[in-house]
N, C-alpha and C positions, 0 to 999 in steps of 0.2 A: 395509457401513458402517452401524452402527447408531445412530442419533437419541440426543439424549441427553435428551429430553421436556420443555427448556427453551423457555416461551412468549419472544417477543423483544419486550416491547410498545415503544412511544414511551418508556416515561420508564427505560427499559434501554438505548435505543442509539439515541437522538435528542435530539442540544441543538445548540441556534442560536447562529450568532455571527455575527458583524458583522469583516466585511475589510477590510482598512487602503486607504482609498485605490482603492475599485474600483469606479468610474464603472458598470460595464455589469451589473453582478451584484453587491451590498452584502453579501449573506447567503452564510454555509456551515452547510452541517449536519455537525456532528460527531456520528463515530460514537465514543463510551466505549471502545467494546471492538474497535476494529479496529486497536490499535496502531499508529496512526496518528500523531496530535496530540496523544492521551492514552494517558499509562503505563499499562498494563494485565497482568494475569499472562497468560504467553502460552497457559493453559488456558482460558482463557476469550475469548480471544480464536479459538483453534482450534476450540472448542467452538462460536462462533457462525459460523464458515467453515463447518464439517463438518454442519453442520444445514443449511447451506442445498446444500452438496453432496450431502449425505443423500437430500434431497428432490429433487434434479435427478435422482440417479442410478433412485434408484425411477421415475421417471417418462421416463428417456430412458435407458434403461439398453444402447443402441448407438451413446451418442454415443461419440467420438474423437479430438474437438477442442474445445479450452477457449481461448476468447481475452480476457485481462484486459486491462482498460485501465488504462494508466499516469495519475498516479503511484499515487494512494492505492486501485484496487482490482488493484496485483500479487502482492499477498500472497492476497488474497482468493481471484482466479482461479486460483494453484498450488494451493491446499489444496483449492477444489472440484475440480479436475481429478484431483486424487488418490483423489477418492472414484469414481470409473469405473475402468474396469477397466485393466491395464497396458499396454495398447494406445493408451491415450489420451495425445494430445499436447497439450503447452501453449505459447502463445507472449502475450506479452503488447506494446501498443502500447509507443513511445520517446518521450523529448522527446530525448533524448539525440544525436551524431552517430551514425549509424551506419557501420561500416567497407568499407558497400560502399553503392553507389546499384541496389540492387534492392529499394529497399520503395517503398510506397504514401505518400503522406503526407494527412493529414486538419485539418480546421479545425475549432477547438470553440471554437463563440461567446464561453460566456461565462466561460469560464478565461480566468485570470491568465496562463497560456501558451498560448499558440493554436494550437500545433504537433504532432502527433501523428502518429508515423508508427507503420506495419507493418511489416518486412520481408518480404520476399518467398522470402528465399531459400532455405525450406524448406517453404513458405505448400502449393506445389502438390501436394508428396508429401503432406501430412498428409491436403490434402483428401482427395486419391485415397484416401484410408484409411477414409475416414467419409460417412457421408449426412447427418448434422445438424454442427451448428455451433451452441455454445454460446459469445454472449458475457457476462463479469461485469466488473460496476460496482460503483461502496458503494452508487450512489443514483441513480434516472432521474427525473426531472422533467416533460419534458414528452415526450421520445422523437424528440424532431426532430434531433439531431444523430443517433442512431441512426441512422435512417431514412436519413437524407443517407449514412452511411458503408458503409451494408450497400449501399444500390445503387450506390456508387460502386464497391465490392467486385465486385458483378454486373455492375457495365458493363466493368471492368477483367480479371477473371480467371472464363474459361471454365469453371474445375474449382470456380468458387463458384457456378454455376448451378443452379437448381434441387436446392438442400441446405434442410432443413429449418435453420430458422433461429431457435435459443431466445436471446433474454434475460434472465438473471437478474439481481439485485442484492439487496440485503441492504434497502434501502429503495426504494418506486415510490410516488411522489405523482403519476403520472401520471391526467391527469383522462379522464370515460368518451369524451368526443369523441379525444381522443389514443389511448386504446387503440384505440380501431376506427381510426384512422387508421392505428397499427403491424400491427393485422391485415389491413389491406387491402391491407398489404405485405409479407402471409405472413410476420411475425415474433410467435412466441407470447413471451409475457411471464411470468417467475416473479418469487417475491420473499419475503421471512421475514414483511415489514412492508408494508402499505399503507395508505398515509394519506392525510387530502384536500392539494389543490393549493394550502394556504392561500395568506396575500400572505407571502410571509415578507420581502419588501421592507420592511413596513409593523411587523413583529414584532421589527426590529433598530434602526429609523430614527432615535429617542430613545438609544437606547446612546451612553453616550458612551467613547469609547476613545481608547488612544495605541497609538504602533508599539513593537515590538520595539525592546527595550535593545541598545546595540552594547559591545562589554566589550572592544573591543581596546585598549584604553589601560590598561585596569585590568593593575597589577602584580601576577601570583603566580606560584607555584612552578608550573615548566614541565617537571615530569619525569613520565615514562609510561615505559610499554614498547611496543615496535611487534613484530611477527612477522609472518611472510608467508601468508595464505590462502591453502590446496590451491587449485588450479583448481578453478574450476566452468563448466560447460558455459553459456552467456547464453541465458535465455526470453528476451532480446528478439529473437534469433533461430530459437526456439524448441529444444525438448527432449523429450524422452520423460518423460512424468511419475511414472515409474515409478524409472528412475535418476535422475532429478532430484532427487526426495526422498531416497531411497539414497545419494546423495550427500550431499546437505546434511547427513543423520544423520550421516552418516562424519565430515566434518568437525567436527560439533559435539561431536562425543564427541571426535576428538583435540583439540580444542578446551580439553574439560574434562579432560582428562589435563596437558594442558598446564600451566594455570594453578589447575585445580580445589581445590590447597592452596594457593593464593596471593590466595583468595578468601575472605570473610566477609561474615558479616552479611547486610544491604540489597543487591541487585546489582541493576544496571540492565543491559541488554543494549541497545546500539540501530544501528538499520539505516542509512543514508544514500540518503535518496529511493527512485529503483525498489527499491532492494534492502531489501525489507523478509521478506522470507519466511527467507531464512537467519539470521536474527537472532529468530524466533519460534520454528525450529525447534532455534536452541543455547538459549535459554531455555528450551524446553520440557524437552530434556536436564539442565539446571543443577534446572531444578525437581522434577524426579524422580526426581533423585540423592538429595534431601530434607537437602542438607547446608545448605541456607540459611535464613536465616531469611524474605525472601521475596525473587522473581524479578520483575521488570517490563521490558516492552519498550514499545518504540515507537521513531519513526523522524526524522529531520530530510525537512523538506519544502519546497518552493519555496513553499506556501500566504501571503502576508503576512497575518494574522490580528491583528485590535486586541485589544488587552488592557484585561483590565476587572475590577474586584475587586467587584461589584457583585450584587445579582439574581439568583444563582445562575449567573451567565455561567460559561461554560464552560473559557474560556482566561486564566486571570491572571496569567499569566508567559510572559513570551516574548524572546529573543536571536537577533540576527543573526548567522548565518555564514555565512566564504564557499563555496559549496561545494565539494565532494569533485571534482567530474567536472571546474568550472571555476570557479578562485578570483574570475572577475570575476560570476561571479552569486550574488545574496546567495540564502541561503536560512535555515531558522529551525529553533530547535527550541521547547517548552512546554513548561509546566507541570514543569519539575525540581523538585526534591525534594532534600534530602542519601542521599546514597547510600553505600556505605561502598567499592562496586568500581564501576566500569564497564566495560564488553566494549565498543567501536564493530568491525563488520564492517561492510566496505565493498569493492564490484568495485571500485572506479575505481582505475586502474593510474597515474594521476597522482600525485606525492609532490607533494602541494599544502603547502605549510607555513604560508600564510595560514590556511587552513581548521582542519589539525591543531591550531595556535597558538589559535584562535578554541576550540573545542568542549573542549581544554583548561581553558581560562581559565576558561568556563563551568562547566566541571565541578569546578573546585578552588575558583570562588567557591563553591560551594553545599558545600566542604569534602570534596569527594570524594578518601580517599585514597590508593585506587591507579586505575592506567587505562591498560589496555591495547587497542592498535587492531591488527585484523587485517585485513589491505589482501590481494587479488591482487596 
């Protein structure tokens, strides 16, 4: 995997925002380019994955195992896992239920959801496979949740003993007392970006914001088309990241046979929470077919993020929906644009029709005039 000799500084894949409502943590950092919160071409978005996988694999080139954490770094950790050889396995954490009670579950302070689980159920073959363990974030801050989850890993499972233990992330404002605190727990730390630990409590404090607009009430045309997604094997039980990508390509290309003349113009592509990688990798297919005029992804998230049109703020549009997995939890998408198609792919095997109705509406207020969803 070759580097693509792109520097990633602050003012490329770092802007602050202020969260609606969240007593215990005020500030998020957005990443521009991780298809995240913000519409991005999915080249540029893989291009800043694949560099920071670039640089793990040169430097740990027998890892095996890649563990991303949910939500916003599971796209992250599939594309760096794919830059290791095809032996490596990728599994990423859950908010989600899981359909069986053999995972781990974990506590993270200062999310808006506190609940993170692992599964286990394939956790101990991978290890037996490998002697490092590499986990990926977008962003580490101080490394105390880390720390809490890897020895909780150690105290829990015998085949996580004694494994070489890497962190990466795309940004680390971890400060130099924190690092020596993560190395005196045998976890070496990488990253594209390091920055200081400013206050950013203090760098949002004056914003002023509203929440996310709710459009269920607003009247429009409620016609799409829906089709059914191939199987795909679930990272949150983990997968071989070998077929796992071979997969997604598969799909994305019947994908684009499917509707690829039923498309023009502006296309958006977008994911639904964990499932943000199969939705980067059918945009990448759409964009390199070069029939478009251009390709943007990014994904719906649980994040509540205030809106602000102000300062260069980062998020000035934002809509509540319910989501995919469960119509009682709201969840959000940004920063829409008019678009002339949109693609939604989504695992969730739930025909939620509050949600569907919600990301419609949204999408035909902004004048979008076709939209099609592909659900498992």
């Amino acid at each position: 995997m070759e580097s693509n000799n792109i520097k990633y500084t602050a003012d490329k894949i770092l802007k602050f925002a202020k969260r609606y409502n969240n007593s215990k943590r005020s500030y998020l950092l957005v990443n521009p380019l991780q298809a995240k919160h913000m519409a991005v071409s999915p080249s540029e978005a893989l291009n800043m994955m694949q560099t920071l996988g670039t640089k793990l694999f040169e430097k740990y080139p027998d890892n095996r195992l890649v563990i991303g954490f949910a939500e916003t770094a599971t796209a992250v950790g599939a594309v760096v896992a794919s830059c290791f050889d095809e032996n490596c396995n990728y599994i990423h954490t859950t908010r989600e239920n899981l359909q069986s009670d053999n995972f781990i579950e974990f506590l993270e302070e200062h999310s808006h959801a506190t609940e993170q689980k692992l599964s286990t159920i394939n956790l101990n073959e991978f290890l037996d496979n490998t002697n490092s363990v590499t986990f990926i974030d977008d962003e580490i801050s101080t490394g105390k949740t880390l720390i809490n989850i890897i020895n909780q890993l150690r105290n829990q499972l015998d085949a996580f003993k004694n494994k070489e233990i890497i962190c990466a992330s795309i940004i680390n404002r971890v400060s130099d007392e924190n690092m020596k605190k993560l190395s005196d727990n045998d976890i070496k730390c990488e990253y594209l970006l390091k920055i200081e630990n400013e206050d950013c409590e203090k760098k949002v404090k004056d914003i002023h914001i509203t929440s996310a607009e709710d459009l269920m009430n607003v009247c429009v045309e409620h016609d799409f088309c829906e089709y059914s997604l191939p199987s795909l094997k679930d990272a949150r039980t983990g997968v071989n990241i070998k077929d796992y990508k071979n997969k997604c390509l598969e799909i994305s290309k019947t994908i684009a046979e499917k509707i690829g003349n039923k498309i023009s113009g502006d296309i958006l592509v977008l994911g639904t929470e964990e499932f943000m990688y199969q939705s980067i990798i059918l945009g990448k297919v759409l964009e390199d077919s070069g029939k478009y005029n251009s390709i943007c992804c990014h994904s719906t998230t649980r994040s509540p993020i205030g809106i602000c049109n102000e300062n260069k703020y980062p998020i000035y549009e934002g809509y509540k929906i319910p989501s995919f997995y469960d119509e009682n939890r709201e969840t959000y998408i940004y920063n829409l644009k008019h678009y002339d198609s949109a693609i939604i792919t989504t695992d969730s095997n739930n025909y939620n029709i509050k949600s569907v109705s919600a990301i419609i509406k949204v999408l035909k207020y902004h004048k979008c005039e076709k939209i099609f969803i592909f659900r498992e």
